[in-house]
N, C-alpha and C positions, 0 to 999 in steps of 0.2 A: 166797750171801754171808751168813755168820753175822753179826747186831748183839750187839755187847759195848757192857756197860753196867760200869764203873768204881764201885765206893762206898768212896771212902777218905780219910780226912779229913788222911793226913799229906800235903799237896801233892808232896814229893819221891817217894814210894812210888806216888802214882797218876799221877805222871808216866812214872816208869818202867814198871806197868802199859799204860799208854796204849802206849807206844812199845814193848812186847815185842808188845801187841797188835796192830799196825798192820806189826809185820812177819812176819808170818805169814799165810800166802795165804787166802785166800777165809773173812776176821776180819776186820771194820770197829770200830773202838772209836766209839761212836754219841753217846758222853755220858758224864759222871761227877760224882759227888755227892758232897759233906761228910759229908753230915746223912744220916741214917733217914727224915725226914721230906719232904727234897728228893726223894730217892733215891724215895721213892712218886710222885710228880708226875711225874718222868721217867720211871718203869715202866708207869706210863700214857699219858704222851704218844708215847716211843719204839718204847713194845713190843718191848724186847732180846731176841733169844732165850737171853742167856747173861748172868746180871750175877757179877763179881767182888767180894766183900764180904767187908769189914773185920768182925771182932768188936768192938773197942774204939773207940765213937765218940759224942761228947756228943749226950745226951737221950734217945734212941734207939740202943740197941748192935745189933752184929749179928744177937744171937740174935732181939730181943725184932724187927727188922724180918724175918727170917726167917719166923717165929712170923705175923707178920700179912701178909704175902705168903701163905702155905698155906692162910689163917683165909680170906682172900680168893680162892682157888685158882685163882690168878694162873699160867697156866703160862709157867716160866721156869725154867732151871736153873741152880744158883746151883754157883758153886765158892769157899769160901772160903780168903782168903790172907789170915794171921791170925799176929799171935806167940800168941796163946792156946793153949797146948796141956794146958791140965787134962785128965783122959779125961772128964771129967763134962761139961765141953764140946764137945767132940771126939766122943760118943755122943748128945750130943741135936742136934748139927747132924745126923747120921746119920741121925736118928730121922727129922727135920723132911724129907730127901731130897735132900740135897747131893749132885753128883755126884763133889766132888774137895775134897779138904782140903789145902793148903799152908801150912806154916809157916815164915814170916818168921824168918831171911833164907834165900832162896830163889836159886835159880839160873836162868837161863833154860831150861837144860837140863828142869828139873823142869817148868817153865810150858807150855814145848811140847807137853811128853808127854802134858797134860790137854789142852792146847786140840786139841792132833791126836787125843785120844780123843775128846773132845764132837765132831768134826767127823765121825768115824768113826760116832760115835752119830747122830747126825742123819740122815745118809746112808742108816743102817741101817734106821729108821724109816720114812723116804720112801721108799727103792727095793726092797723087798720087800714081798710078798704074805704072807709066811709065816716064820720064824727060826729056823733048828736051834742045837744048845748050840752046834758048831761057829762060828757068825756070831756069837754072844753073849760066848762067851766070848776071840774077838778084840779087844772091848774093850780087855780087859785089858794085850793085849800090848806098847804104847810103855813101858807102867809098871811090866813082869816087865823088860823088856828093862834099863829106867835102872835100877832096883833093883837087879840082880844083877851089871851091866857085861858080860854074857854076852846075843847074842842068843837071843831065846824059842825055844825050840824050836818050827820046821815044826809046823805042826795036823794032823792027820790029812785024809790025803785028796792032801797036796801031795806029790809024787814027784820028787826033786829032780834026775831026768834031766829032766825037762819043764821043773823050774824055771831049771837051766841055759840048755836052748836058748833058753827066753823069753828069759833073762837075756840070751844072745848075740845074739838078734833085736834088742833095743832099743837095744844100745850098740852097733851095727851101722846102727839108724837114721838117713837123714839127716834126718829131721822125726819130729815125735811122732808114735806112732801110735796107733788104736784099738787095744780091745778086737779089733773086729771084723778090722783088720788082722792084730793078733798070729793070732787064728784061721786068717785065708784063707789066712798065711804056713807055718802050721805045724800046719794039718791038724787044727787041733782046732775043738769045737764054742766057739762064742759065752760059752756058760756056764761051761764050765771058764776058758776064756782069763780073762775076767774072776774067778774065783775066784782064782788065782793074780796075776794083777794086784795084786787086793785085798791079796792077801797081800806083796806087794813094799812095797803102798803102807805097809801096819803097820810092818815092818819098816825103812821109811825108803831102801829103797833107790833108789825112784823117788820121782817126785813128780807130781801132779794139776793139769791146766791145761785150761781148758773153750774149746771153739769154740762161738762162736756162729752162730746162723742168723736170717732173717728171722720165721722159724717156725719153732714145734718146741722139742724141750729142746736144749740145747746138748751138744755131744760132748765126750765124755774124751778126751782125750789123755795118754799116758802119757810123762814124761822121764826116761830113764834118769840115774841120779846116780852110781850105781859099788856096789858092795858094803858095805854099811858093818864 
C-alpha cells in the first residue's frame, strides 16, 4: 500500500485529491497540509512515500519546500498538480526530481495515469534484481497511452498469439488467478507468464488484487477487465 500525502492549500482541490486518491487500489491518502511548513512535520511524522504538491501556497511555495525536502534528502517522490505552468518553473521542478507534473484543471483520467505509473515504479524497484530498458521504459506507458487516445504499442518481446491466449485464459477464469496459474495453464514458464501479465497490467486491461497469507508475501492475482 502506497501512503499519499496531499499539500494543497485550496480545501476544494485537496478534497478532490483526497478522494481521486482513496479510489484507486492499493493508495492510501495518509494526510494533507496547507502550509510548506505543516507539510514538513507531516513528512516527518507519516513518511509518505508519495506527496502531491501545490506550487502556490502562503509563506512557503512549492518550489522553495521542494527545494528543502532534496536539501534534506528526504526520500519521497513528489508529483506536482499545480496551475503554474511557466517552463522556467516547470524545468526546475524537473531539475529538483519530480516524478509527474499536472496542471490544474486536470481530469481524473490524467491523475490515474501517474498514480498507476508511481505504482508501477515502486513495484519495479522492489521486485527486481536487475532492470532492462524494456521494464524502464514501461513506465512510460499509461501516459503514451492517455496522450495519444491510441493504445502504446506491444514492447518488444510480447507476441500477441500468447497475449491472446492469456487474454482468453483470464476471461475464462472463475477466480483470479496467478502468475503461476496463467503458466501451469498454458505451458509457459513462470517468467514470461508474469511479463505479459505485467504488460496487461500497463495497459489497464486487467487489474492487481493481492492474497494474503499468515506468512510470506502475498500473491498476485490477476482480474480480467475486458480489452480496453
Amino acid at each position: 500500500m502506497l501512503k499519499a500525502l496531499v499539500i494543497e492549500d485550496d480545501p476544494m482541490v485537496s478534497s478532490i485529491n483526497q478522494k481521486y486518491l482513496n479510489s484507486i487500489e492499493l493508495v492510501e491518502c495518509v494526510g494533507h497540509a496547507r502550509t510548506g511548513h505543516e507539510a514538513m512535520d507531516l513528512i516527518a511524522t507519516l513518511r509518505p512515500d508519495v506527496i502531491l504538491l501545490d506550487i502556490f501556497m502562503p509563506a512557503m511555495n512549492g518550489l522553495e519546500l521542494l527545494r528543502e525536502i532534496r536539501r534534506k534528502l528526504i526520500g519521497v517522490d513528489v508529483i506536482l498538480i499545480t496551475a503554474a505552468d511557466h517552463p522556467q518553473i516547470v524545468e526546475e521542478a524537473m531539475r529538483l526530481g519530480i516524478i509527474d507534473y499536472i496542471i490544474k484543471p486536470f481530469d481524473f483520467a490524467r491523475f490515474r495515469a501517474a498514480m498507476e505509473t508511481l505504482k508501477k515504479r515502486h513495484c519495479l524497484f522492489r521486485e527486481h534484481t536487475n532492470l532492462n530498458q524494456q521494464l524502464i521504459d514501461s513506465l512510460h506507458a499509461s501516459k503514451q497511452k492517455l496522450s495519444t487516445g491510441e493504445p502504446a504499442a506491444p514492447p518488444k518481446g510480447i507476441d500477441a498469439v500468447t497475449l491472446q491466449m492469456i487474454r482468453e485464459k483470464l476471461a475464462a477464469s472463475g477466480t483470479p488467478p496467478s502468475a503461476q496459474d496463467i503458466a501451469d495453464q498454458l505451458q509457459l514458464s513462470r517468467i514470461t507468464a508474469r511479463k505479459y501479465l505485467e504488460y496487461m497490467c500497463e495497459t489497464d486491461e486487467i487489474t492487481l488484487d493481492l492474497k494474503y497469507s499468515a506468512k510470506g508475501r502475498p500473491t498476485k492475482l490477476y482480474i480480467y477487465k475486458g480489452k480496453m
